[in-house]
NUGU-389145 format. One record per residue: residue in three letters; x, y, z of N, C-alpha, C in turn. Coordinates in pm, whole numbers, padded with zeros to 5 digits, always signed. Layout:
alaXYZXYZXYZ;...
//
This chain:
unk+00442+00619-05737+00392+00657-05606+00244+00630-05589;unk+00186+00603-05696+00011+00570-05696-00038+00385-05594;unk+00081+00325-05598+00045+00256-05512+00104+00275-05372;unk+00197+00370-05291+00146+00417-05196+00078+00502-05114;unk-00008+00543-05204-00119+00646-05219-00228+00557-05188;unk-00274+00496-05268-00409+00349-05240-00372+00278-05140;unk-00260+00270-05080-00211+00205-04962-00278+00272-04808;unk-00224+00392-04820-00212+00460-04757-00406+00523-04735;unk-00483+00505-04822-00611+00554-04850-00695+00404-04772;unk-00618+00309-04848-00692+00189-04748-00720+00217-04575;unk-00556+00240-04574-00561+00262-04392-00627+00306-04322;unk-00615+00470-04409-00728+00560-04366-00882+00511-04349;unk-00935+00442-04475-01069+00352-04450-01090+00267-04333;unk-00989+00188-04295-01011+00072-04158-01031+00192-04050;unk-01149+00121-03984-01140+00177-03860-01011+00092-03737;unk-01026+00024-03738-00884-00096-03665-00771-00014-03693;unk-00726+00072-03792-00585+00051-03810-00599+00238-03748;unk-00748+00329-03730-00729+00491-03683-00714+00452-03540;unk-00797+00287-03463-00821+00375-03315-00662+00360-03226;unk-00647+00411-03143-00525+00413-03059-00499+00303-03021;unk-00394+00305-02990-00329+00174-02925-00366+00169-02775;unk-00414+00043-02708-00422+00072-02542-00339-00038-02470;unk-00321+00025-02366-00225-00119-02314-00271-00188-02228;unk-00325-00350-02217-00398-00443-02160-00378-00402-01999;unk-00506-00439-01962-00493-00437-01796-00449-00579-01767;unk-00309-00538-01683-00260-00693-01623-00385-00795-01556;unk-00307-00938-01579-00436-00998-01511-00448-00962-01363;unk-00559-01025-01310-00572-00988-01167-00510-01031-01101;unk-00442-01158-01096-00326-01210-01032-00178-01160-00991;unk-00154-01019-01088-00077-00919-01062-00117-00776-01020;unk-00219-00825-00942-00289-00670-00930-00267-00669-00753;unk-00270-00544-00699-00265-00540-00580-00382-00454-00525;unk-00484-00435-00395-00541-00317-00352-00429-00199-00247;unk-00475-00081-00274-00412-00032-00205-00496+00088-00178;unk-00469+00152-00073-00596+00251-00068-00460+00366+00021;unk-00527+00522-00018-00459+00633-00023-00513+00652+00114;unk-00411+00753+00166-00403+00795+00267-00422+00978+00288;unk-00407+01038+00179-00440+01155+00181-00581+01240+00211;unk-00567+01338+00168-00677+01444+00181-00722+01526+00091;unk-00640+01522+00022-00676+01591-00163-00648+01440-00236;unk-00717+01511-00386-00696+01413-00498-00559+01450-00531;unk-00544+01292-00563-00391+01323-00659-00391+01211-00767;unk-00259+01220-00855-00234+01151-00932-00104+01130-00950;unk-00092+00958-00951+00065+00902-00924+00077+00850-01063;unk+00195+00820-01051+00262+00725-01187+00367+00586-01136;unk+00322+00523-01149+00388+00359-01109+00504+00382-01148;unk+00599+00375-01034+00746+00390-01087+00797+00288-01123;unk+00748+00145-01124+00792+00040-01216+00731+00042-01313;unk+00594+00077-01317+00515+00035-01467+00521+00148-01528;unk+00526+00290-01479+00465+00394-01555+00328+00427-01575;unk+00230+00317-01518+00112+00344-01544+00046+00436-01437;unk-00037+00509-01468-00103+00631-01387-00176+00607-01297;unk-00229+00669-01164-00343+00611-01093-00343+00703-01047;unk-00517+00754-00991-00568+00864-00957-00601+00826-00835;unk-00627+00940-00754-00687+00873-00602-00748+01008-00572;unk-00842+00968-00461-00952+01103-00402-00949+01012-00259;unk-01004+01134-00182-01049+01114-00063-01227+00997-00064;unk-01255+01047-00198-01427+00921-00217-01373+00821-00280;unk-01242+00842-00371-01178+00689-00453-01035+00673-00413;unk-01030+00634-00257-00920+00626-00175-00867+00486-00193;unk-00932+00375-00226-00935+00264-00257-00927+00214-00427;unk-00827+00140-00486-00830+00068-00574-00685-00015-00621;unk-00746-00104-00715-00622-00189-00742-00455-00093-00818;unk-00376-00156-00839-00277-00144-00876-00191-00242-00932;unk-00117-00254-01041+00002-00331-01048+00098-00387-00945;unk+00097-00480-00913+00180-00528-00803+00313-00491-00771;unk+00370-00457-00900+00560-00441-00918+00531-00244-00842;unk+00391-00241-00886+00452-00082-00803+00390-00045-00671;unk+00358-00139-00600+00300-00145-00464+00396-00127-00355;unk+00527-00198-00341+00632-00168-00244+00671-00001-00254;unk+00723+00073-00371+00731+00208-00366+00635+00271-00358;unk+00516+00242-00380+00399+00332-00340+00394+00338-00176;unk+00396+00267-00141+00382+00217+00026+00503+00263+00071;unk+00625+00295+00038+00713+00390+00135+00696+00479+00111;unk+00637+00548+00035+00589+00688+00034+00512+00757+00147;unk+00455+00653+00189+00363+00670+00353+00232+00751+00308;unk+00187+00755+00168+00066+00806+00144-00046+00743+00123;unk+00039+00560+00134-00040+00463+00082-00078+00359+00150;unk-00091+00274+00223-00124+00177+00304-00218+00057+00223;unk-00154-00066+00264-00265-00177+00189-00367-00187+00214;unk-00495-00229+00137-00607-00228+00166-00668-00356+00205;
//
């Protein structure tokens, strides 16, 4: 078991192998603007991607994944920008 012990001690040493995993921002060519329509902040989740997006009445405006722009927009909270 002493060599998966030194194995395992390496890992721990790399910084590369502690930090988190992140998941690439699509290119811009799949990105859409879309700007909120509300009055409070909220926070959605791309029902195609899963990815999160926050919105305020001061950050009413920003991009999005394209695949989740049609269901955001029948929601009627969202309108293109």
């Amino acid at each position: 078991m002493a060599c998966c012990n030194r194995r395992r001690e390496a890992l721990a040493s790399d910084p590369a192998a502690r930090a988190p995993a992140t998941r690439p921002a699509p290119p811009a060519s799949t990105r859409a603007a879309i700007r909120y329509l509300g009055g409070e902040a909220v926070s959605v989740r791309g029902p195609v991607t899963g990815l999160a997006y926050a919105f305020s009445p001061h950050q009413a405006q920003r991009g999005i994944d394209r695949r989740d722009l049609a269901p955001l927009l029948r929601s009627r909270l969202f309108a293109r920008a």
